[in-house]
C-alpha positions as CSV (number, residue, x, y, z in Angstrom):
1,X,-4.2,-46.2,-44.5
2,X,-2.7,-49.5,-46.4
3,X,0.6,-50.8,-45.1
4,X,3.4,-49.6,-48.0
5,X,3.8,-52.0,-51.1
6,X,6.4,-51.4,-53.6
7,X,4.6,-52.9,-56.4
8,X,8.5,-53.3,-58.4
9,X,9.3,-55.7,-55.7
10,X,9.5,-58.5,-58.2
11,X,12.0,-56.1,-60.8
12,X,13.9,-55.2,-57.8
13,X,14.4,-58.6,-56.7
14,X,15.3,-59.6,-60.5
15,X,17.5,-57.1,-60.5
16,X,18.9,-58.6,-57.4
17,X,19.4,-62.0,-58.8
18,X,21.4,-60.1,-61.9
19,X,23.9,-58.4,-60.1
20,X,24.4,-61.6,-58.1
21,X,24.6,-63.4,-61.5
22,X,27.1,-60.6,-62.8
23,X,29.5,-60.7,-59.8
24,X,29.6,-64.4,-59.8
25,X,30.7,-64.1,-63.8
26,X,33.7,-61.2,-62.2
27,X,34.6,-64.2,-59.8
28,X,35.2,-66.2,-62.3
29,X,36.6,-64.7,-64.7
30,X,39.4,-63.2,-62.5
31,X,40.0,-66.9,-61.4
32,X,40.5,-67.4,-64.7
33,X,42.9,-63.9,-65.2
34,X,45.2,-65.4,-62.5
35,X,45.5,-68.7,-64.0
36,X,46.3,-67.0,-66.6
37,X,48.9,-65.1,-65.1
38,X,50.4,-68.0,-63.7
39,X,50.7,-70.0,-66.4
40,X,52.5,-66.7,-68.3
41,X,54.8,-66.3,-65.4
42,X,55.3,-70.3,-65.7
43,X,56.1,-69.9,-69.5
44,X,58.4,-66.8,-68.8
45,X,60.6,-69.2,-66.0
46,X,60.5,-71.7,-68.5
47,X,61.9,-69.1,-71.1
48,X,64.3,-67.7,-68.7
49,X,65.8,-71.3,-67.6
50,X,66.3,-72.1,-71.0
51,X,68.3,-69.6,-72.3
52,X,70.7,-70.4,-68.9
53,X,70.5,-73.8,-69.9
54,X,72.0,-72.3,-73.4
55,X,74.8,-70.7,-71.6
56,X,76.0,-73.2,-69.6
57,X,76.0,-75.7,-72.2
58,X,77.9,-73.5,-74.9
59,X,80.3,-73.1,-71.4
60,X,80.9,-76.7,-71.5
61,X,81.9,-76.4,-75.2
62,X,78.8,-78.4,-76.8
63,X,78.7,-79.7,-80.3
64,X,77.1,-77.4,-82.9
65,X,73.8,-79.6,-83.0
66,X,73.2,-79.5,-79.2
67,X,73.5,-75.5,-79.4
68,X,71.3,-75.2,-82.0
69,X,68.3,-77.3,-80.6
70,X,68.9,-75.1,-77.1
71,X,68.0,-72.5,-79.7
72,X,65.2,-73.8,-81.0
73,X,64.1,-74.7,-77.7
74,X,64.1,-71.1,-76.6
75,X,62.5,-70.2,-79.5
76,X,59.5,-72.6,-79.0
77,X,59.4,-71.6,-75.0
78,X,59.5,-67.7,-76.0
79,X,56.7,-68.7,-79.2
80,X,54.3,-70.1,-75.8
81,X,55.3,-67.2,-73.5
82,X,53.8,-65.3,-76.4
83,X,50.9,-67.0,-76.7
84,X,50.3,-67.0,-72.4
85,X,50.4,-63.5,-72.9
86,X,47.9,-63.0,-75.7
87,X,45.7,-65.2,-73.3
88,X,46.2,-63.3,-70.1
89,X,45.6,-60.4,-72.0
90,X,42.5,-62.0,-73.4
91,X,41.4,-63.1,-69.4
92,X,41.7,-59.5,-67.9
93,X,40.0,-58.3,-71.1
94,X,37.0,-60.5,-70.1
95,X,37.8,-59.2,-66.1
96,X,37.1,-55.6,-67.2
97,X,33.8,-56.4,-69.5
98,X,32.3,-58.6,-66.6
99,X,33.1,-55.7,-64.1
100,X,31.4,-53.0,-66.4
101,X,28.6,-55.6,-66.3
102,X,28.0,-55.8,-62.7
103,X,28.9,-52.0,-62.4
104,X,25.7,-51.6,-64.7
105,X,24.0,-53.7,-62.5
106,X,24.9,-52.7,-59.2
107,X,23.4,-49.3,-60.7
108,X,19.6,-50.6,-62.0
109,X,19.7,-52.3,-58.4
110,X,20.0,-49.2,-56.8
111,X,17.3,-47.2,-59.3
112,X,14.8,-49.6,-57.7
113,X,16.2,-49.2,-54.2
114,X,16.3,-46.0,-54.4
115,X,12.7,-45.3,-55.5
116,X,11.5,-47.9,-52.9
117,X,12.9,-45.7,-50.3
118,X,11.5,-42.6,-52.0
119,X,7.9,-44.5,-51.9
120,X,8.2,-45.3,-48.6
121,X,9.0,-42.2,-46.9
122,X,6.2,-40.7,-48.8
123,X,4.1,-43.1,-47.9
124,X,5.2,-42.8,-44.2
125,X,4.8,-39.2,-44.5
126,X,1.6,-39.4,-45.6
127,X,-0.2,-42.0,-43.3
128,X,1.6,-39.3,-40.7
129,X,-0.1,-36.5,-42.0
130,X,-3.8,-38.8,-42.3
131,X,-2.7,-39.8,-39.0
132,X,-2.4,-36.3,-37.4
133,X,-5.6,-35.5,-39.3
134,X,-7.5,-38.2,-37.8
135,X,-6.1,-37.1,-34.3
136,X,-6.7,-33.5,-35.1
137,X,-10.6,-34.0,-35.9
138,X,-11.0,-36.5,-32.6
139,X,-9.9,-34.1,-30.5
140,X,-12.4,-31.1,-32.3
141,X,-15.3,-33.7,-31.7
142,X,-14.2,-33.8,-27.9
143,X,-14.0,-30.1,-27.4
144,X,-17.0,-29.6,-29.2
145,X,-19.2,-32.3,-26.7
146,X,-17.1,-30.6,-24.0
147,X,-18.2,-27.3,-24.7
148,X,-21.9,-28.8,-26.1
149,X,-22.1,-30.2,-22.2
150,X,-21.2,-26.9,-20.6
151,X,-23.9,-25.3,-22.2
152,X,-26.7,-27.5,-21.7
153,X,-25.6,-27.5,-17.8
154,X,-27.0,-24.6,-16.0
């Protein structure tokens, strides 16, 4: 009998090369997610430190004008804390699309796998069973020239 050969070799190992494409996609977008997430939590220390910057200035009794650029200082750092968010938001969006990719993946990969492995243990089974056969009919022929022998001897 042949030696087994999976004749989707060449699917399976572009199915391979996909889910090795997809996970480096996860990779990078969740290198993206937490620069993401560190530039928000940037943003919201900036926020923070400016509305304690507010506090103690209005402690020191600050003119009118100096308060109210403090304001719209924290209004500006609060308007890009906003806007870090939206984008973090955006990045771990793009995580949990490029997972569901490689989860789709992972799964075709296995379908081939999988049915390789059927193949084969079929195909093992079956060279057994030809095997066993073969093994089966050489030891008839030997009984049957045994017994042929003792016959013909008198």
């Amino acid at each position: 009998m042949r030696p087994f050969r999976f004749r989707a070799e060449r699917a399976l190992e572009l199915r391979r090369k996909l889910e090795d494409e997809a996970r480096l996609v996860v990779v990078r977008a969740q290198n993206t997610a937490a620069m993401a997430d560190a530039r928000l939590e940037t943003a919201q220390r900036e926020e923070h430190d400016a509305g304690a910057q507010l506090v103690e200035v209005q402690a020191q009794g600050a003119p009118a004008w100096l308060i109210g650029w403090h304001r719209s200082w924290i209004l500006k750092k609060s308007r890009e804390t906003a806007i870090c968010q939206q984008h973090a938001a955006t990045a771990h969006g793009v995580v949990q699309q490029a997972a569901t990719v490689l989860q789709d993946a992972h799964k075709k990969r296995r379908v081939l796998e999988r049915l390789r492995e059927r193949l084969a243990a079929r195909h093992a089974r079956e060279s057994e069973r030809q095997d066993l056969a073969h093994m089966n009919e050489l030891a008839m022929t030997r009984y049957l020239v045994t017994a042929t022998e003792r016959k013909e001897q008198p």
